[in-house]
ROPASE-844723 format. One line per field, with one value per residue: residue number from 1; residue in three letters; x, y, z of N, C-alpha, C in turn. Coordinates in steps of 0.05 Angstrom, whole numbers, padded with zeros to 5 digits. Example, Ala and Ser with C-alpha at 12.3 -4.5 7.8 and 13.67 -1.06 7.14 Angstrom:
<nodes>
resi	(1/2);
resn	(Ala/Ser);
n_c1	(00264/00257);
n_c2	(-00114/-00045);
n_c3	(00156/00142);
ca_c1	(00246/00273);
ca_c2	(-00090/-00021);
ca_c3	(00156/00143);
c_c1	(00264/00258);
c_c2	(-00066/00001);
c_c3	(00156/00157);
</nodes>
This chain:
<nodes>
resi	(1/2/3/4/5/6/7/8/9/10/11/12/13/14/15/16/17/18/19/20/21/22/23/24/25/26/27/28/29/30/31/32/33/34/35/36/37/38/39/40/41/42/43/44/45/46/47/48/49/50/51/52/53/54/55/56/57/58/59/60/61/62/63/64/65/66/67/68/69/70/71/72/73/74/75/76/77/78/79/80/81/82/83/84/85/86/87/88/89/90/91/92/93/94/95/96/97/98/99/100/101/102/103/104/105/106/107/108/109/110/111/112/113/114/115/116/117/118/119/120/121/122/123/124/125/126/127/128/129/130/131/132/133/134/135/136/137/138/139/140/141/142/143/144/145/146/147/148/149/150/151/152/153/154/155/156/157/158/159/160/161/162/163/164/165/166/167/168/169/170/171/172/173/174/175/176/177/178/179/180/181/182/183/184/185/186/187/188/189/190/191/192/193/194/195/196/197/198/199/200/201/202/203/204/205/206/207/208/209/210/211/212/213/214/215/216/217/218/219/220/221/222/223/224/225/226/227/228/229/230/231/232/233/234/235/236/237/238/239/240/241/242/243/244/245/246/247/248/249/250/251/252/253/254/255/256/257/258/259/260/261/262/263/264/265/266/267/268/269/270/271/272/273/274/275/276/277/278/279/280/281/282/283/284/285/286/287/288/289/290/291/292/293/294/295/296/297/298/299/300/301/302/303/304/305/306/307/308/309/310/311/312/313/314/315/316/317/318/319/320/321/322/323/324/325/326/327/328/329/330/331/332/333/334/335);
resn	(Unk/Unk/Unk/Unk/Unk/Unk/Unk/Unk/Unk/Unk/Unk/Unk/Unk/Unk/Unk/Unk/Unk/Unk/Unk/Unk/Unk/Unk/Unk/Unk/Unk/Unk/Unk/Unk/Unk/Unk/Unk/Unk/Unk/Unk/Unk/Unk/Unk/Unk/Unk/Unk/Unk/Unk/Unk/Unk/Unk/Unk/Unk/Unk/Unk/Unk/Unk/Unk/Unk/Unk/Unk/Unk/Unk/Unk/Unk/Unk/Unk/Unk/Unk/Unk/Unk/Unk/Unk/Unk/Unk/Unk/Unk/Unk/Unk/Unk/Unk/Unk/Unk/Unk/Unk/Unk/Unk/Unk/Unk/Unk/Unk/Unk/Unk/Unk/Unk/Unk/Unk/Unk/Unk/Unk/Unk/Unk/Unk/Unk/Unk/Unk/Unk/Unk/Unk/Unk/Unk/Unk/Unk/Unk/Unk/Unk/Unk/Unk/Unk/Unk/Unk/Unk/Unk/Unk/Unk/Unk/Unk/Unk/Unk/Unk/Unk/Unk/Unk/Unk/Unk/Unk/Unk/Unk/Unk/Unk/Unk/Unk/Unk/Unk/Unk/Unk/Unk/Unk/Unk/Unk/Unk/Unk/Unk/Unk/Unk/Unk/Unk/Unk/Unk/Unk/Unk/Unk/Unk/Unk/Unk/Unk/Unk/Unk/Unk/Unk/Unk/Unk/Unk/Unk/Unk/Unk/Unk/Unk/Unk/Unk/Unk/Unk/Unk/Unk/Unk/Unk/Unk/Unk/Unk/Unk/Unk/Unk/Unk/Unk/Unk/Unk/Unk/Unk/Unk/Unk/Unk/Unk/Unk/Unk/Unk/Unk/Unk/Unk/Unk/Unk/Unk/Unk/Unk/Unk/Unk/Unk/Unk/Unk/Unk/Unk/Unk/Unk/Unk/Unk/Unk/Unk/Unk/Unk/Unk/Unk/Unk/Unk/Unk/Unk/Unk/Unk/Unk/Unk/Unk/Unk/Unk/Unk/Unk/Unk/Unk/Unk/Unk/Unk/Unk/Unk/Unk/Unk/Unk/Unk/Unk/Unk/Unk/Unk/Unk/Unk/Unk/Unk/Unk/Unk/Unk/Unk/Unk/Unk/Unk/Unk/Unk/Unk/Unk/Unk/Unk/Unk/Unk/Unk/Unk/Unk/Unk/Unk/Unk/Unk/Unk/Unk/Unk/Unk/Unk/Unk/Unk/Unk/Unk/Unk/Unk/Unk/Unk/Unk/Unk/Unk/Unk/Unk/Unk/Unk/Unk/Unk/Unk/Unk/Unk/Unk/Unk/Unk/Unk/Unk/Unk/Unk/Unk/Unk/Unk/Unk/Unk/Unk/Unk/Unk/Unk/Unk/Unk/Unk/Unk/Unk/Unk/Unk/Unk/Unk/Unk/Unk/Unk/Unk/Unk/Unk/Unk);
n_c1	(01520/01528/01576/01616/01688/01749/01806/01868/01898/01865/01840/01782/01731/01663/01644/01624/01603/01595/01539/01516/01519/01459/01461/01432/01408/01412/01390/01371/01394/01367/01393/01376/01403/01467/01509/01574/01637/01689/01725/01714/01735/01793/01806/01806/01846/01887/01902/01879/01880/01872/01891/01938/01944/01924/01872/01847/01844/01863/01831/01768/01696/01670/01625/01578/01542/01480/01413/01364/01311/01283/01287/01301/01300/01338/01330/01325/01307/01265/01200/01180/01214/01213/01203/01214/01236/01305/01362/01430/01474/01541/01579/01591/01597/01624/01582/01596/01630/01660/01658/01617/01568/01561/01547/01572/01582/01593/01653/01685/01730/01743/01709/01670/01667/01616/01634/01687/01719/01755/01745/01684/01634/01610/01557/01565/01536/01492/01455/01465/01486/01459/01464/01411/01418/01438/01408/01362/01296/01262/01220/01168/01160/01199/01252/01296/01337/01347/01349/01396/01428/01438/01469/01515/01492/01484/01534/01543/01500/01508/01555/01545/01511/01554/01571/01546/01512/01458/01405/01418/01474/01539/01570/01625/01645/01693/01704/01674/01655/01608/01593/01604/01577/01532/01532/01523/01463/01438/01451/01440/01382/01368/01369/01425/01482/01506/01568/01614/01669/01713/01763/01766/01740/01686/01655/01648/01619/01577/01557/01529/01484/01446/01437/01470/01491/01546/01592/01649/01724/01784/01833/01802/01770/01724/01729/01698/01667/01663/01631/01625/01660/01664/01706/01714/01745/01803/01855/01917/01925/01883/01859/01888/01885/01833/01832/01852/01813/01776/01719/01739/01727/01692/01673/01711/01700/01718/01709/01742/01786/01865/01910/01958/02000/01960/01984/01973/01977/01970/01974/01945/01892/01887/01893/01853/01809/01779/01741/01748/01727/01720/01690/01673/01640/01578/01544/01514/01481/01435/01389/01377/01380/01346/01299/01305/01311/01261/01220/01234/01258/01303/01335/01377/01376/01391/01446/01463/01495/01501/01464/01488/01503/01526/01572/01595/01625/01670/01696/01676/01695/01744/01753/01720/01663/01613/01546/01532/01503/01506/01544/01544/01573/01560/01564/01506/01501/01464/01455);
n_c2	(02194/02256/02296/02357/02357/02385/02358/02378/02443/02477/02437/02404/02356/02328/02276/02211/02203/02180/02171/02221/02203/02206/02234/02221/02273/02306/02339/02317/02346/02362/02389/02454/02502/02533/02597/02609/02633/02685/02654/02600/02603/02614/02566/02534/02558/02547/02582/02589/02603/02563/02521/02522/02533/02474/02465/02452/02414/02376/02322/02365/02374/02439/02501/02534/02574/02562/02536/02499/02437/02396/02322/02285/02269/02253/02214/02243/02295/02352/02333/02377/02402/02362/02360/02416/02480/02513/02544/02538/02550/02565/02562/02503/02500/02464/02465/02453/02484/02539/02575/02571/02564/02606/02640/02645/02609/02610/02613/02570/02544/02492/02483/02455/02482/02486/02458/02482/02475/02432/02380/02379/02371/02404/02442/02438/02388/02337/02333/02350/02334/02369/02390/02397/02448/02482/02493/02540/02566/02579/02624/02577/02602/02621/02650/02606/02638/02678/02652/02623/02673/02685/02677/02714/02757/02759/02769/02824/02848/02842/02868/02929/02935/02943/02990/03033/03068/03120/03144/03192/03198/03189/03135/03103/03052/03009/02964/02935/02882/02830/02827/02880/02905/02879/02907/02956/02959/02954/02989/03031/03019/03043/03094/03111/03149/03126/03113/03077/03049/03024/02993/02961/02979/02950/02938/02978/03009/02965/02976/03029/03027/03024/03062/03099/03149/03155/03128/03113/03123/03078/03121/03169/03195/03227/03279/03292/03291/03226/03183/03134/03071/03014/02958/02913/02889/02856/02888/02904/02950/02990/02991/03033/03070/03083/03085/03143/03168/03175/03204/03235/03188/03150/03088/03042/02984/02916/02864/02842/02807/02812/02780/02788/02822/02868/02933/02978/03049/03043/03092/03134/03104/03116/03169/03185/03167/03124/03065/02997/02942/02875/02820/02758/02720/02696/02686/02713/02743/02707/02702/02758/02767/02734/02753/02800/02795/02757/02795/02840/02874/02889/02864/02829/02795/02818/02812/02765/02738/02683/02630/02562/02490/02443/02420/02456/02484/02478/02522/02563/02567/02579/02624/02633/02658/02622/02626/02680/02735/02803/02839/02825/02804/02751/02684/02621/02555/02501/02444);
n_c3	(01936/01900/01888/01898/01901/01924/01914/01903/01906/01856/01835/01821/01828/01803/01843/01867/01929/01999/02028/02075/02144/02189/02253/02317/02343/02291/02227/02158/02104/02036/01984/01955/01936/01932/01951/01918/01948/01981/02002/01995/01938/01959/01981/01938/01911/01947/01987/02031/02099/02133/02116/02123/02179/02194/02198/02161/02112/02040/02019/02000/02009/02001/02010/02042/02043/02036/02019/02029/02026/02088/02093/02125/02192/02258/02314/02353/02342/02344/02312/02279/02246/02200/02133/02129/02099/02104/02121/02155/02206/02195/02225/02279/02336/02403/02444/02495/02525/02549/02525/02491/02519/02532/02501/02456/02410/02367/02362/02391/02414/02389/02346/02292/02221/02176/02106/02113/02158/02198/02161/02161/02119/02058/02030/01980/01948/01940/01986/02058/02119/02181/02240/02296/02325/02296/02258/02214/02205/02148/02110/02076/02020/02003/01963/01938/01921/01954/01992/02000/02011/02053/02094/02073/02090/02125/02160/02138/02160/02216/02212/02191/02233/02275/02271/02294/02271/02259/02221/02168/02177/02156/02115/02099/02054/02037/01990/01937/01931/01946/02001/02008/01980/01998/02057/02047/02025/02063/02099/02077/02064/02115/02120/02120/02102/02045/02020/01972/01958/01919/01882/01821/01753/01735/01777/01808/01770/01768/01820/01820/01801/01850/01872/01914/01955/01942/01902/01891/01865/01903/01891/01893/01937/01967/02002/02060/02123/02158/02183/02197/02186/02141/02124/02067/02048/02012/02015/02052/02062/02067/02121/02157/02129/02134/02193/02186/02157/02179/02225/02298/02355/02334/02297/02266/02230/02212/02169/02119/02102/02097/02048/02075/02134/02162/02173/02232/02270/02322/02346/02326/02330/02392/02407/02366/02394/02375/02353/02343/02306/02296/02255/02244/02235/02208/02253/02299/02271/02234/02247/02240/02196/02159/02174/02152/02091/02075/02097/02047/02056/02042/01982/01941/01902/01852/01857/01844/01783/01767/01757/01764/01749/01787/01765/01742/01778/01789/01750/01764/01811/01801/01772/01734/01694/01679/01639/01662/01671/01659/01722/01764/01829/01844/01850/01840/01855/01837/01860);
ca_c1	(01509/01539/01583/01633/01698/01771/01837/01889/01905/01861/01835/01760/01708/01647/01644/01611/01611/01581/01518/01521/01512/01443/01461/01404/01411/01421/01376/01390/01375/01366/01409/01369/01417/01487/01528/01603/01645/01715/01724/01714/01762/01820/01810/01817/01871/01903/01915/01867/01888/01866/01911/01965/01947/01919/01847/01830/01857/01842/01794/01752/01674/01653/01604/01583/01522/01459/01384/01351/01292/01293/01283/01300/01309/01346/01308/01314/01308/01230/01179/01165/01221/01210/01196/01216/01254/01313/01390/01445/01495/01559/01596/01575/01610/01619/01568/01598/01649/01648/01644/01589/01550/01562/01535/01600/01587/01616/01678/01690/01759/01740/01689/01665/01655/01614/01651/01708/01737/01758/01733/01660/01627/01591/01532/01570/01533/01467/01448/01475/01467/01471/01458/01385/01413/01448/01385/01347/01271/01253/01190/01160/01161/01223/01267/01321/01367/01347/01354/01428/01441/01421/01496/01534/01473/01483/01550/01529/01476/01540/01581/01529/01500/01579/01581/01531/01509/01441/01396/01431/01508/01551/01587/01644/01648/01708/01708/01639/01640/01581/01593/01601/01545/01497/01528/01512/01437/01419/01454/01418/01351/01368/01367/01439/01486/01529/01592/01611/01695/01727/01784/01757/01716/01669/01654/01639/01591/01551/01541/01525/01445/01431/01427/01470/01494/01565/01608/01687/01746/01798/01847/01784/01751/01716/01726/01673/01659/01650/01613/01635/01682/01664/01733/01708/01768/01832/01873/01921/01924/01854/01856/01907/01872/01809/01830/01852/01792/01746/01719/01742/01700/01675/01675/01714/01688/01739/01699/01762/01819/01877/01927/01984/01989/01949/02000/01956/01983/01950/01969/01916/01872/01880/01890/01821/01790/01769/01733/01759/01710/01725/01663/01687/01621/01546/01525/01488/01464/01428/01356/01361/01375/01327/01280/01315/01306/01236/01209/01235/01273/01323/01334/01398/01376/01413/01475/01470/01496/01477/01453/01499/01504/01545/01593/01602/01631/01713/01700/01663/01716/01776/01744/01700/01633/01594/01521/01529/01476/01509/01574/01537/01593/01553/01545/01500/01507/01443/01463);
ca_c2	(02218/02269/02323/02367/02354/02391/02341/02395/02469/02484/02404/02397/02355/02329/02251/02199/02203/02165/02190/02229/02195/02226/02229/02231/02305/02322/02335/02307/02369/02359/02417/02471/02528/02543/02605/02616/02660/02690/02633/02580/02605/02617/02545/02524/02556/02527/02599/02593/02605/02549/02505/02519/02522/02444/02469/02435/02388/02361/02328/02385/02387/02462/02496/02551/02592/02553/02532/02467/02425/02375/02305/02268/02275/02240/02198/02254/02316/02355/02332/02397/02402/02354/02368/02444/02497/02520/02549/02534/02564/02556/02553/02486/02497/02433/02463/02444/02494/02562/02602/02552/02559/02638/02653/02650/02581/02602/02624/02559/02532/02461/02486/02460/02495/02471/02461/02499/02470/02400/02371/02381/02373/02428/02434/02435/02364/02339/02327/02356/02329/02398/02389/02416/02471/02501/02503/02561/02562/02593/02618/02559/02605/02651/02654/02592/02657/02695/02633/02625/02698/02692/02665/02734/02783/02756/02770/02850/02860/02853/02895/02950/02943/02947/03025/03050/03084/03125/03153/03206/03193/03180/03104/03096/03024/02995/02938/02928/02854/02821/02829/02909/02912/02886/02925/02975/02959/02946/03024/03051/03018/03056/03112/03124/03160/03103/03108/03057/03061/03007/02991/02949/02997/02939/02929/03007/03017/02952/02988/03048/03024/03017/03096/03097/03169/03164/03106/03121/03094/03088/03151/03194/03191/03259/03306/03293/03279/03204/03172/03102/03057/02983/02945/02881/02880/02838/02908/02904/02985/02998/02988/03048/03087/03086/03113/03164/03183/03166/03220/03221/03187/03128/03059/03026/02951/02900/02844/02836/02797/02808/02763/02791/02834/02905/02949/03007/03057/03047/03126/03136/03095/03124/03203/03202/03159/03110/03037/02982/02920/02859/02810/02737/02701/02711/02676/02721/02755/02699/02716/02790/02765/02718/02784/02822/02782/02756/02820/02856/02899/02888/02852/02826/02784/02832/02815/02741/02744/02670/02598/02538/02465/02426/02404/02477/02493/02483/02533/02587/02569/02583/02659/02644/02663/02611/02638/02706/02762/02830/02847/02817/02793/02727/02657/02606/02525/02486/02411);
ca_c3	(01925/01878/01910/01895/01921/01910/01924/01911/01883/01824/01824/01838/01806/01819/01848/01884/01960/02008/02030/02104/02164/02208/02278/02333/02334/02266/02205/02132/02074/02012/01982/01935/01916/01946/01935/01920/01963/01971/02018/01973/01919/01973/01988/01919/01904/01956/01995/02051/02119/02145/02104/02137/02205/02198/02207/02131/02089/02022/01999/02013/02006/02000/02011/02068/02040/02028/02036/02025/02050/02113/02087/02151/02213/02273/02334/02381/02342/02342/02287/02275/02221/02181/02100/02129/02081/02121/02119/02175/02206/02185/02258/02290/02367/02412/02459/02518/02538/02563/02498/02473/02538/02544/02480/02434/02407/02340/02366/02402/02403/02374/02328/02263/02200/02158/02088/02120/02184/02203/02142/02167/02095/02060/02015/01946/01947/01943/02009/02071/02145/02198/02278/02299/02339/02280/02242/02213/02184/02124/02093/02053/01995/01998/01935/01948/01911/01980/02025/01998/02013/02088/02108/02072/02098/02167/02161/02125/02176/02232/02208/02195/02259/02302/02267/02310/02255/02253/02194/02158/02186/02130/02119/02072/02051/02023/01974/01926/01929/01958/02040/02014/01973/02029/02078/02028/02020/02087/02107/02055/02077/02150/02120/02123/02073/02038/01995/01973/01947/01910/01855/01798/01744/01729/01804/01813/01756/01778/01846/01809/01799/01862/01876/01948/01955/01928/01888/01883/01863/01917/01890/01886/01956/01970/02031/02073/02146/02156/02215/02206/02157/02139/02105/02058/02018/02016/02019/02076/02066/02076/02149/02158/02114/02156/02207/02183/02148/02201/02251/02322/02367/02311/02296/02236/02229/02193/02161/02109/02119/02068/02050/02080/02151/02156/02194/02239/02280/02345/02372/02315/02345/02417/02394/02354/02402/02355/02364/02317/02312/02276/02250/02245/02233/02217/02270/02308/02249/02215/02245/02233/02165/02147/02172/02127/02060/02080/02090/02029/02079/02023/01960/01932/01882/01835/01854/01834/01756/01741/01778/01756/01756/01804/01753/01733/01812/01786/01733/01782/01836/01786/01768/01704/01705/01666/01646/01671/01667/01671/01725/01789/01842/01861/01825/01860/01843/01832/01856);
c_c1	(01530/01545/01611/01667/01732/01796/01858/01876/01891/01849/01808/01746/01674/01641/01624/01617/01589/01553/01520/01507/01489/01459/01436/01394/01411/01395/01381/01368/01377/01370/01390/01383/01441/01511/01563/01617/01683/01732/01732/01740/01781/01831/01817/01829/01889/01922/01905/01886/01899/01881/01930/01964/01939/01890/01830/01851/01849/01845/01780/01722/01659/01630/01583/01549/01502/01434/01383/01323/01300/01282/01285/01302/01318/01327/01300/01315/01272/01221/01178/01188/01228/01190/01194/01235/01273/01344/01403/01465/01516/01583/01578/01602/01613/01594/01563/01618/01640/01637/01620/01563/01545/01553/01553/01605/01597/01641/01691/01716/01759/01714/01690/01657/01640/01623/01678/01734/01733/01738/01698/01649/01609/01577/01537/01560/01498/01442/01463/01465/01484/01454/01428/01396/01426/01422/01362/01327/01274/01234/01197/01162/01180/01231/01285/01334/01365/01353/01383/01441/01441/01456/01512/01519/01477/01504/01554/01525/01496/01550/01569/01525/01523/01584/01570/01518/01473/01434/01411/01458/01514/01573/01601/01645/01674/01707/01659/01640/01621/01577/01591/01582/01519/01510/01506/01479/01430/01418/01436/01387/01350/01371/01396/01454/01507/01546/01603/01651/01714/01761/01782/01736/01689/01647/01636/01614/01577/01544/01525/01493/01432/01427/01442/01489/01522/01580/01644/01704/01766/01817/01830/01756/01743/01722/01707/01683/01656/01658/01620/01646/01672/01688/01718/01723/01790/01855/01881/01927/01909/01849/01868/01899/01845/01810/01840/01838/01772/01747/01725/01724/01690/01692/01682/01714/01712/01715/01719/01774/01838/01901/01947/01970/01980/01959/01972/01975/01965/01953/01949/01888/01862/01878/01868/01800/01774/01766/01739/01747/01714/01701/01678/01655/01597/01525/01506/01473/01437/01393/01346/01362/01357/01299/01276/01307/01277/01218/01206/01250/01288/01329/01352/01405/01392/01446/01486/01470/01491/01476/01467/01499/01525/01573/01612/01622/01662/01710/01693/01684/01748/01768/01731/01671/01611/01564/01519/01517/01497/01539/01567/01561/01589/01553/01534/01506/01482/01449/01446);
c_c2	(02233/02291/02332/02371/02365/02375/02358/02417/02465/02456/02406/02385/02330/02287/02239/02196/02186/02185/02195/02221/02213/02223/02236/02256/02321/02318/02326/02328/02362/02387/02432/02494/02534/02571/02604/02643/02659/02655/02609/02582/02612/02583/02522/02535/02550/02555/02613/02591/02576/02513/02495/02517/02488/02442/02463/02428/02375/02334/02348/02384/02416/02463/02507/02557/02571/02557/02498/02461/02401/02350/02287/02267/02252/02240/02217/02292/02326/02349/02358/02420/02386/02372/02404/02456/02513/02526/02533/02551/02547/02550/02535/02485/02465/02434/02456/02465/02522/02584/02598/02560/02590/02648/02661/02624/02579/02614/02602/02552/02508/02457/02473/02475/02483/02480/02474/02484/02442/02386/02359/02388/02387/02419/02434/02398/02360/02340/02333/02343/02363/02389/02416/02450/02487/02510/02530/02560/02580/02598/02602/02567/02624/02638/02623/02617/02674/02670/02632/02644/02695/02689/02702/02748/02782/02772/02810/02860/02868/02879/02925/02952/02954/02978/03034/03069/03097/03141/03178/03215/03187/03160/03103/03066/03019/02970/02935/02903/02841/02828/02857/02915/02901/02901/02952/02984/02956/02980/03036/03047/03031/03081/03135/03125/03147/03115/03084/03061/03026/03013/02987/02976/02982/02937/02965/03016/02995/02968/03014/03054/03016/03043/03106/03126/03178/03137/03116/03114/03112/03120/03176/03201/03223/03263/03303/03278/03251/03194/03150/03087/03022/02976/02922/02894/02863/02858/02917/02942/02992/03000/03020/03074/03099/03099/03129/03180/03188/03189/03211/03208/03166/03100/03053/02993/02940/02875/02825/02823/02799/02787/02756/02817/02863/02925/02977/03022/03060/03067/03133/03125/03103/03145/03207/03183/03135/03084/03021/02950/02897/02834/02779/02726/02719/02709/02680/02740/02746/02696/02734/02783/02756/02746/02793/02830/02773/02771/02843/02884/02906/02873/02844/02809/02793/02825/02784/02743/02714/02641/02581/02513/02463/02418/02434/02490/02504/02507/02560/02589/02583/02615/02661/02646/02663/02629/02659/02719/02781/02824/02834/02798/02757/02710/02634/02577/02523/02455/02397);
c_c3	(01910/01898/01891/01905/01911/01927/01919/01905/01864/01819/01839/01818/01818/01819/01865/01914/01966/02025/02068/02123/02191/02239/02293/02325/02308/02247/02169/02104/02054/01994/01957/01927/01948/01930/01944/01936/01962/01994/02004/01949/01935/01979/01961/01905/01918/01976/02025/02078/02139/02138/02117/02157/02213/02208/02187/02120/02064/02023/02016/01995/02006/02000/02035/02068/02024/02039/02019/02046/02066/02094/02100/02171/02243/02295/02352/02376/02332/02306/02268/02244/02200/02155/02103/02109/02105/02118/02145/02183/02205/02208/02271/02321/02379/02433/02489/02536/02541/02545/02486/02496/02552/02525/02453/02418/02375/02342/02388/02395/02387/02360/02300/02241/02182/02124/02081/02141/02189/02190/02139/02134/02084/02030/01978/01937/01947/01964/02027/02100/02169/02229/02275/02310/02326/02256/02239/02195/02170/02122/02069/02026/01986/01980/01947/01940/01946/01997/02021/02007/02048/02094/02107/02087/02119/02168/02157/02156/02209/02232/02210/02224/02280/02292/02281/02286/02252/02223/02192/02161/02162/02141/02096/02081/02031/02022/01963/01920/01937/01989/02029/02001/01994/02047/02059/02032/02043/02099/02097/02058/02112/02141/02120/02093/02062/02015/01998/01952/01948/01890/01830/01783/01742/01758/01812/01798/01764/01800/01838/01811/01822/01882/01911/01929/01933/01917/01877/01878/01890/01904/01877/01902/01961/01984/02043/02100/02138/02190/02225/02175/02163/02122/02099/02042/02027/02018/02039/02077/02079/02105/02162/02143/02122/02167/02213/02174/02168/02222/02273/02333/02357/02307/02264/02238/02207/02184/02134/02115/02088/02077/02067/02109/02150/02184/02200/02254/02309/02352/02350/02330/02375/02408/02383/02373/02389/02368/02339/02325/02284/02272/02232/02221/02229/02235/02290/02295/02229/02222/02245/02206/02154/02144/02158/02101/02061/02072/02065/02035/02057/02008/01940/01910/01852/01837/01853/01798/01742/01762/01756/01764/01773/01784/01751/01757/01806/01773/01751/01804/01817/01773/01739/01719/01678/01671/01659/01663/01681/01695/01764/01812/01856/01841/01844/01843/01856/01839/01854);
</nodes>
């Protein structure tokens, strides 16, 4: 089959692989729309984390955020999804050990990722095989652009939810890339009062149309009370900067990771009392999400700027943005 596959730095293109082996357990998809994330381009440029610790290696398959339909299924997994529409999660645990069997099975020690971790192969390809018990249904007629979203929203819907945050509290969000624009939209459908405080100008006026209380650039944050801080940026500042803005008493969520280390002052952290929650995975997010997008709870189709071929993947991974509509931070691949 046809997949996408990067052998070094900056080198990806799209080849013949062998087609993925079902196991009993497992289902075999037939890939309909995958999107790009910051993930993906850390790994092809060759600056991912996980590089270095020996937790990936190239050849690398990408490939995190998808949907697809079932097309086969193994001897001993239920009937009942076959020819289903359905995402996955992207932490596949071993299932056997304590974190797997306590409810932490994407935070296992000997976990796979798919298209991430121990060269567990991801859906930049045409066909994917994923273990039943990572599987998630779909409605038969949701958007594939919303079934692709389900992986970041899970990930959103987290982070929102660890602020504690009720209707009319105010949430500064740093970074308007996709994880901060759904936190964004999901706050804002709770009724609470979002800012939303980036860097980029292009990045600021896209968020601009989607009416959340305030939009800022970092050296022009207002004076105001705030209730709770979400970080999706790569700015090892931002952390430090939190909380100091942040009321006593409140929760700043990290969903970020930057390159380099983010010095805090923990007597900040004890002196205001403050809770500091960090959000790895979406994995127990990905059936409030599906909710989410289903329902119309919320609607993010806006912030995909254009659907590309498979071949197109190197060019979207290296920071062009073939076929683009407008300043939208997403691009999905079509394989």
């Amino acid at each position: 089959m046809r997949a996408f596959v990067i052998t070094e730095p900056h080198i990806g293109s799209v080849v013949q692989v062998n087609e993925p082996v079902i196991g009993e357990h497992d289902l075999l998809v037939a890939i309909e729309r995958v999107g790009i994330c910051g993930t993906d381009v850390e790994f092809f440029n060759g600056d991912m984390a996980y590089l270095q610790s020996g937790h990936a290696k190239y050849p690398l398959q990408l490939g995190h955020e998808w949907c697809g339909r079932v097309i086969e299924i193994g001897s001993q997994v239920d009937e009942k999804w076959r020819g289903k529409f359905i995402t996955g999660d992207t932490m596949l645990g071993c299932q056997r050990c304590e974190r797997c069997t306590s409810g932490y099975q994407y935070l296992c020690h000997d976990r796979d990722e798919v298209g991430i971790r121990n060269g567990y192969p991801g859906a930049l390809a045409e066909r994917l095989v994923i273990p039943e018990f990572a599987a998630h249904l779909l409605p038969d007629d949701l958007d594939p652009a919303l079934g692709a979203m389900v992986e970041p929203t899970g990930n959103a819907l987290r982070s929102v939810d660890a602020t504690g945050l009720s209707q009319d509290e105010r949430l500064f969000i740093f970074g308007p890339g996709t994880i901060g624009l759904l936190c964004a939209l999901i706050a804002q459908s709770r009724g609470i009062e979002v800012h939303l405080i980036g860097i980029e100008d292009r990045s600021l006026e896209f968020a601009r149309q989607f009416g959340f209380a305030g939009v800022h650039h970092i050296n022009a944050i207002p004076q105001l009370p705030v209730h709770g801080i979400i970080d999706a940026t790569y700015n090892n500042a931002v952390p430090a900067l939190a909380l100091d803005l942040l009321e006593p008493g409140r929760t700043v969520v990290f969903i970020g990771i930057a390159g380099t280390p983010s010095m805090i002052d923990s007597r900040v952290l004890v002196l205001k009392d403050l809770k500091a929650i960090g959000i790895l995975s979406a994995s127990p997010g990905v059936a409030g999400a599906i909710a989410l997008l289903s329902s119309g709870a919320i609607d993010p189709r806006a912030l995909i700027a254009s659907v590309v071929s498979l071949e197109e993947s190197a060019d979207v991974l290296a920071g062009k943005r073939p076929g683009a509509v407008g300043d939208g931070p997403k691009i999905h691949i079509k394989p």
